[in-house]
C-alpha positions in Angstrom: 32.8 0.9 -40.3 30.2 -1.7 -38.7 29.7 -4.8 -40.3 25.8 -4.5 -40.7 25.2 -7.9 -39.0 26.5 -7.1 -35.6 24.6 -4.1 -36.1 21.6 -5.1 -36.2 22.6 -7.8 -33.1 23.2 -4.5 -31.2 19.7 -3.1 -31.8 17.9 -6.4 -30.9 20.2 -6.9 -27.8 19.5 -3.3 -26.6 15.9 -3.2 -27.4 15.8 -6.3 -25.0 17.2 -4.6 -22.2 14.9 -1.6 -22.3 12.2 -3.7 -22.7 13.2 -6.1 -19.7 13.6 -2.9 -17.5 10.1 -1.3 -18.5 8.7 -4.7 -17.5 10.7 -4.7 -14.3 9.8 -1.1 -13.1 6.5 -1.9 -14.0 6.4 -4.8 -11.4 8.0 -3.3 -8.3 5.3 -0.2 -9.1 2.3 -2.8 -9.0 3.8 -3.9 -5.4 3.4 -1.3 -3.7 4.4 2.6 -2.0 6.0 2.1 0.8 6.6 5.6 2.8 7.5 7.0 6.2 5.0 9.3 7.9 5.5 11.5 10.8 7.9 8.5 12.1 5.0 5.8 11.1 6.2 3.4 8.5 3.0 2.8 6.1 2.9 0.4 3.1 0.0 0.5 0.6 -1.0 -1.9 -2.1 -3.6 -3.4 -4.3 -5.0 -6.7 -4.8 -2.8 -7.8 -7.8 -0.8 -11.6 -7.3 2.5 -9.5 -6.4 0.9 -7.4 -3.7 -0.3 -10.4 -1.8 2.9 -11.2 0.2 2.5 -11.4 3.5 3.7 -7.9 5.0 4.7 -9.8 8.4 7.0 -6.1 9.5 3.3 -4.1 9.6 1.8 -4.3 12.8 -1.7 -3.1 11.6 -3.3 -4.2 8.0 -6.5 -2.1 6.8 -8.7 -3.7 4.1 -10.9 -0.8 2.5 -13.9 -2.1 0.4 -17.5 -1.7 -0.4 -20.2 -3.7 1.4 -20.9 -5.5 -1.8 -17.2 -6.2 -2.3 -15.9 -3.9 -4.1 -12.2 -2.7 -3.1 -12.1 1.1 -2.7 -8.5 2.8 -2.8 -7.8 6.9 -2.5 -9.2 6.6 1.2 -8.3 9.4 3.6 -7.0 7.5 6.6 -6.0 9.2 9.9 -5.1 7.6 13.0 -5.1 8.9 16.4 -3.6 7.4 20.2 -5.2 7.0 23.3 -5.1 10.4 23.9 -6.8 11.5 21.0 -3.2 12.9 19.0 -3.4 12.5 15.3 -0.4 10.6 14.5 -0.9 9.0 10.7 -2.4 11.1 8.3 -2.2 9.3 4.6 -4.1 8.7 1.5 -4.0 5.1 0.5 -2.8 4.6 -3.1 -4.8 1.1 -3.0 -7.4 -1.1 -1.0 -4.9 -2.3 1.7 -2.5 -0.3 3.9 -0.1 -1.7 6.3 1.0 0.7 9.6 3.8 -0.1 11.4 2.1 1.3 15.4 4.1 0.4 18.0 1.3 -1.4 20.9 -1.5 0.7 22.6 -4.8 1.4 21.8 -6.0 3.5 18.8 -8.8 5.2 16.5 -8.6 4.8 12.5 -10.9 7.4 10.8 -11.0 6.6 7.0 -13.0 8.4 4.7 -13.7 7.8 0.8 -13.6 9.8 -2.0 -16.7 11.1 -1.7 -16.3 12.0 2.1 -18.2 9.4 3.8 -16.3 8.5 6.7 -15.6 5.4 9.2 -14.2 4.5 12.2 -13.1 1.7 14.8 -10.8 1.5 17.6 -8.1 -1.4 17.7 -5.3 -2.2 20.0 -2.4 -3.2 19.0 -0.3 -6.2 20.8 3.3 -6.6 21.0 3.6 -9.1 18.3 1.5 -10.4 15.3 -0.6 -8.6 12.4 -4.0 -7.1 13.2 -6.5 -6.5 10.8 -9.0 -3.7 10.0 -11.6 -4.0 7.8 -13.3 -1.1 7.0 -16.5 -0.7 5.1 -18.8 1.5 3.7 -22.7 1.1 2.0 
């Protein structure tokens, strides 16, 4: 038979380590989805203090808000070459997106929830981060 001390030393001990891991799994969430598209690598975050390191791999960072500021996540985003191919079609789970695009010239079409679209053309160089800021009324 258990002594009851050690016991109750097992409880508290194993009610620590779910709780660590809840805490921990609840971190890497807030830091983002990364995913792998049609052969396009994609990241996409929010705003929060762990998502704001600097995704240096991406060659192409979006930033989706409203005019007045606010950030706007669940945005349709396709992306299409020079030749007009669609060749990223994602949903963002938050206000920025990282794309990995190898260098050329492309389209970004994003539209928000409510189906008011944007668009702008970048190119992308052979080394360094663009950004896209895309907004909407």
């Amino acid at each position: 038979m258990l002594c009851p001390k050690y016991h109750f030393s097992r409880v508290v001990i194993l009610t620590a380590l779910l709780s660590l891991a809840v805490c921990l799994t609840a971190s890497f969430a807030v830091a983002g989805v990364a995913t792998l598209s049609a052969g396009v690598a994609t990241l996409s975050a929010g705003v929060g203090k762990e998502d704001r390191i600097v995704q240096t791999k991406y060659s192409l960072k979006l930033v989706f808000a409203r005019a007045v500021g606010e950030y706007l996540s669940g945005v349709k985003v396709r992306i299409l070459d020079i030749h007009g191919t669609t060749i990223l079609t994602k949903t963002s789970e938050g206000p920025w997106l990282w794309v990995r695009l190898p260098p050329g010239k492309y389209q970004v079409i994003a539209a928000r929830g409510d189906g008011l679209a944007t668009a702008a053309k970048i190119e992308i160089g052979e080394s360094g981060q663009n950004h896209l800021y895309l907004t909407w009324p």
